[in-house]
Kinemage of the C-alpha trace (Angstrom):
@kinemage 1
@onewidth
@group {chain A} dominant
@subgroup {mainchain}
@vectorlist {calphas} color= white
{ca unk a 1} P -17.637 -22.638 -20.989
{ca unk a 2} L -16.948 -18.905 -20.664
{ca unk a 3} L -14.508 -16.104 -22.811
{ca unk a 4} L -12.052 -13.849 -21.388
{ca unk a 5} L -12.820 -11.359 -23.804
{ca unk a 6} L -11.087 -12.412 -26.860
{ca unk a 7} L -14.066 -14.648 -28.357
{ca unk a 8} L -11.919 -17.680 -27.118
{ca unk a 9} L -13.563 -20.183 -24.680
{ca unk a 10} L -12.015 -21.136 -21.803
{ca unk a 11} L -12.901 -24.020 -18.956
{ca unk a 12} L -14.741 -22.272 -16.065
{ca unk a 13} L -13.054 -24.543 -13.623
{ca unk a 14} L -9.491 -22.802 -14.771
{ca unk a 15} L -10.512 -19.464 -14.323
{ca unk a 16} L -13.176 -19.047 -11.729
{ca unk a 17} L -12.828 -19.278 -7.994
{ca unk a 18} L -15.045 -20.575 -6.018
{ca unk a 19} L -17.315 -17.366 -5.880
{ca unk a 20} L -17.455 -16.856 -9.759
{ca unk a 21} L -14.758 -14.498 -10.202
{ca unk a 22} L -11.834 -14.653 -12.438
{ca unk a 23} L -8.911 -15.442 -10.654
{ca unk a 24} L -5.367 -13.758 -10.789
{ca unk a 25} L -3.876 -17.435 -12.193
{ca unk a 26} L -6.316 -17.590 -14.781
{ca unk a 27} L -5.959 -14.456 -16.039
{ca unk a 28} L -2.114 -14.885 -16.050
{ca unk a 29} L -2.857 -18.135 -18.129
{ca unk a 30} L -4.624 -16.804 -20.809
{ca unk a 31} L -1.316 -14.590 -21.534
{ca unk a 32} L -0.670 -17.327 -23.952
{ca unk a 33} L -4.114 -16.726 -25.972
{ca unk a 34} L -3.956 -14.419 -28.743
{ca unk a 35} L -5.578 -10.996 -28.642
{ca unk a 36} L -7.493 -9.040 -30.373
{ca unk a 37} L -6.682 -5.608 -31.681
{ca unk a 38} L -9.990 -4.536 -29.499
{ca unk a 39} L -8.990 -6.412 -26.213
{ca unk a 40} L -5.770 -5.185 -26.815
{ca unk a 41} L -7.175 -1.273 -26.864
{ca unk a 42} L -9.222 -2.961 -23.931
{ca unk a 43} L -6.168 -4.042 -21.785
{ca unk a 44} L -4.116 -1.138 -22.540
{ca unk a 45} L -7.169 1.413 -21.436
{ca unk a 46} L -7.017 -1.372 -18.153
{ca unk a 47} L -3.423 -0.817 -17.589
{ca unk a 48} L -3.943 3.358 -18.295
{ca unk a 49} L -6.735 3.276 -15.461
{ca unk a 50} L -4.622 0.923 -13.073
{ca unk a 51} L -1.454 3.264 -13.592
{ca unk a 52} L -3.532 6.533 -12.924
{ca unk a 53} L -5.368 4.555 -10.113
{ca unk a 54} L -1.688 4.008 -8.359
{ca unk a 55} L -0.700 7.151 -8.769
{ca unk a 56} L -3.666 8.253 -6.753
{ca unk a 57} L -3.644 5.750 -4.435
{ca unk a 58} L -0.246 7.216 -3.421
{ca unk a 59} L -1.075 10.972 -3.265
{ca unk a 60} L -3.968 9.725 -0.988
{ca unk a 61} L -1.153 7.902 1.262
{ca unk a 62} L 0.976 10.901 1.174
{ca unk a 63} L -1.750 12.673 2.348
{ca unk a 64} L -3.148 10.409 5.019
{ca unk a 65} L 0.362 10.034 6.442
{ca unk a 66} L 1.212 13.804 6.388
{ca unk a 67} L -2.400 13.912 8.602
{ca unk a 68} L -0.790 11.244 11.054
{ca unk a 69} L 2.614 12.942 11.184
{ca unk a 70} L 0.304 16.203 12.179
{ca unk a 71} L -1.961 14.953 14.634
{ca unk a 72} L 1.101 13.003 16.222
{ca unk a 73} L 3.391 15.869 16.225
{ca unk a 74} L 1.029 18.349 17.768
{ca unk a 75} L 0.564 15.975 20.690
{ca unk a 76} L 3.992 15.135 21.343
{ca unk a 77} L 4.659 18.536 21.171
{ca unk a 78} L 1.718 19.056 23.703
{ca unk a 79} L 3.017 16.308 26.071
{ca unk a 80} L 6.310 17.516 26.090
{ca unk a 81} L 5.689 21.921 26.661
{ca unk a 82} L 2.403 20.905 29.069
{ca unk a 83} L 3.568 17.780 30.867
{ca unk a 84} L 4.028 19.986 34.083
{ca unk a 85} L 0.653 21.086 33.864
{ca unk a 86} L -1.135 18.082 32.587
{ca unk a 87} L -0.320 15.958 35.576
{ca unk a 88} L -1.124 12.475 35.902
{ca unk a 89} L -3.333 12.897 32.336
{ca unk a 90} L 0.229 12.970 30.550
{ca unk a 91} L -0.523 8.440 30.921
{ca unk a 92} L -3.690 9.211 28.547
{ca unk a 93} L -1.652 11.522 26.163
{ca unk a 94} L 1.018 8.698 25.737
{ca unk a 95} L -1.811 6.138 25.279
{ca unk a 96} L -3.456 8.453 23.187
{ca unk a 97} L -0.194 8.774 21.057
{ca unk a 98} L 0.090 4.989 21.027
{ca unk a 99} L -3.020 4.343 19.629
{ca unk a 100} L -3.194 6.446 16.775
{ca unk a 101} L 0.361 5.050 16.152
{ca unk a 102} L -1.001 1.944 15.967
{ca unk a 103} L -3.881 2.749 13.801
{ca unk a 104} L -1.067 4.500 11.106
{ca unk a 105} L 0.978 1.453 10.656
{ca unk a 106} L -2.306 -0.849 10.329
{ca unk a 107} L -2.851 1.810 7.679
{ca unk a 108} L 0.298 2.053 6.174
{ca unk a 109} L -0.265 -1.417 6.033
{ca unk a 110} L -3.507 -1.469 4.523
{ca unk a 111} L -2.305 0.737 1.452
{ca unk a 112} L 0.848 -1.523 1.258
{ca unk a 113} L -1.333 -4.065 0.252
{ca unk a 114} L -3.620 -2.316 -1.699
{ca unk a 115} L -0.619 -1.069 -3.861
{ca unk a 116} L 1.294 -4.089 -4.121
{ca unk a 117} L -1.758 -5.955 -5.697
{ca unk a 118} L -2.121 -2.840 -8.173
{ca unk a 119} L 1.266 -3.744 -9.422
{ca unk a 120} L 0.538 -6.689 -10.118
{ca unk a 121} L -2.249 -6.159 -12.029
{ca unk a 122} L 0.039 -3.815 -14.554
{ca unk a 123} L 2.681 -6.142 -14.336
{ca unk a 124} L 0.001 -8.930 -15.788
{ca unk a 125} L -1.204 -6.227 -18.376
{ca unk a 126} L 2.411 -6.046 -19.263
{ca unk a 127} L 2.858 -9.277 -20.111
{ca unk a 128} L -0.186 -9.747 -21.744
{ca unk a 129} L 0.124 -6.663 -24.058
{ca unk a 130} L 4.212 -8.089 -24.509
{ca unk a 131} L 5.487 -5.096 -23.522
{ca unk a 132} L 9.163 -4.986 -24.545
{ca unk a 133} L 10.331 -3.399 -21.145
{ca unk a 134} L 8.252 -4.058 -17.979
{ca unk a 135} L 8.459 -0.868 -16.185
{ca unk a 136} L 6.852 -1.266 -12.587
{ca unk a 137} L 8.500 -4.629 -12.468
{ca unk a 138} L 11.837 -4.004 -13.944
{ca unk a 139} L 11.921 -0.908 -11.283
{ca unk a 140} L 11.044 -3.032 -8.286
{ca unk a 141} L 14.314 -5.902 -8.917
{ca unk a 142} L 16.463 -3.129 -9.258
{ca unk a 143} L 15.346 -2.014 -6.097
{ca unk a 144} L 15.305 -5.257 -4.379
{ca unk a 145} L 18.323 -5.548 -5.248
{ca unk a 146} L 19.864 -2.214 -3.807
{ca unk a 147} L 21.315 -3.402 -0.461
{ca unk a 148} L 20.314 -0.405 1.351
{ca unk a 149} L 17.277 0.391 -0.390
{ca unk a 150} L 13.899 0.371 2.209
{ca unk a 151} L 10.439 0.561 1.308
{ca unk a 152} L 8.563 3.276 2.035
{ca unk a 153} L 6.667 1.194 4.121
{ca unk a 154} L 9.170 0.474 6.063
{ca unk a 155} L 9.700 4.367 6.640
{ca unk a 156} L 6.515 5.041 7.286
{ca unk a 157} L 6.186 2.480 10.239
{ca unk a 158} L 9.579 3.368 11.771
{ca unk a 159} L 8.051 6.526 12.129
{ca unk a 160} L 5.704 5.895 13.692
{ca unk a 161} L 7.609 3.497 16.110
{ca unk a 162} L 9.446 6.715 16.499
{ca unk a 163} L 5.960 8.434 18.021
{ca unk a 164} L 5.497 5.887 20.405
{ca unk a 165} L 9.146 5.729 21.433
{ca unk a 166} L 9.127 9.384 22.452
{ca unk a 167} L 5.878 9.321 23.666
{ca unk a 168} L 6.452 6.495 25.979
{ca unk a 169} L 9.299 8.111 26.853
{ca unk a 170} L 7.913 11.729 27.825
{ca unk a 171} L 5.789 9.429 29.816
{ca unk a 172} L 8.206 7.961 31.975
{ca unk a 173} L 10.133 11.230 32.497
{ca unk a 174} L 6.993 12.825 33.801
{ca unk a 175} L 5.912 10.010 36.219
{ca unk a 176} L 9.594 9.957 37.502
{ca unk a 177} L 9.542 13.328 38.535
């Protein structure tokens, strides 16, 4: 037998995976165990640190993607004023361009996952603390449910489809010539 924190025991098998940790299901289960006013303060420090921790977890995004969108610029930008003097080396600038493409939307990827988990961690504290309004949650339905609403992911990686596009074809105009 273990405790999630609120003196009351639990079954192991219910809430630890197969390497010992406390799953996601089992902490969502023990929503229905009663709290005390200490792993309530507990939870609701939890929930302060996960909320702060998103927040920064964007501003590093923003900032890794603004670093992308430089690095990607300046070479297009290069390809496009130097292809007549680059020559055949314009094939390494487009692969060049393609690659770190490629490496931005694994990362945009990457952080899309990282976040998404985050939220659901606050959305658990949420419900656990019986918050009366459910803020991350209630903000992503009404978003999901805005027909022409698209996730910054999405953005992000159609920019960067946008790179390679114009990369590729810089590329093709040069070697045509």
């Amino acid at each position: 037998m273990s405790h999630l924190g609120n003196g009351k025991p639990t079954n192991n098998e219910n809430v630890n995976n197969s390497h010992g940790n406390v799953t996601m299901d089992a902490l969502h289960s023990s929503v229905t165990l009663s709290l005390s006013e200490q792993d309530k303060e507990s939870l609701l420090e939890a929930y302060k640190l996960c909320v702060e921790e998103a927040r920064e977890n964007t501003k590093n995004r923003n900032d890794a993607n603004n670093r992308f969108i430089t690095i990607l610029t300046a070479l297009v930008a290069g390809m496009i004023g130097a292809s007549q003097f680059i020559g055949e080396y314009i094939i390494v600038a487009v692969v060049l361009v393609i690659t770190i493409s490629l490496i931005w939307i694994l990362h945009i990827r990457t952080y899309k996952a990282l976040n998404s988990a985050k939220f659901k961690i606050i959305e658990m504290i949420e419900e656990m603390l019986n918050f009366r309004l459910h803020p991350f949650g209630e903000e992503w339905k009404i978003l999901k449910a805005n027909k022409t609403y698209l996730s910054v992911s999405c953005v992000e990686t159609i920019l960067a489809i946008v790179f390679i596009i114009v990369s590729i074809t810089v590329g093709v105009i040069y070697c045509s010539k």
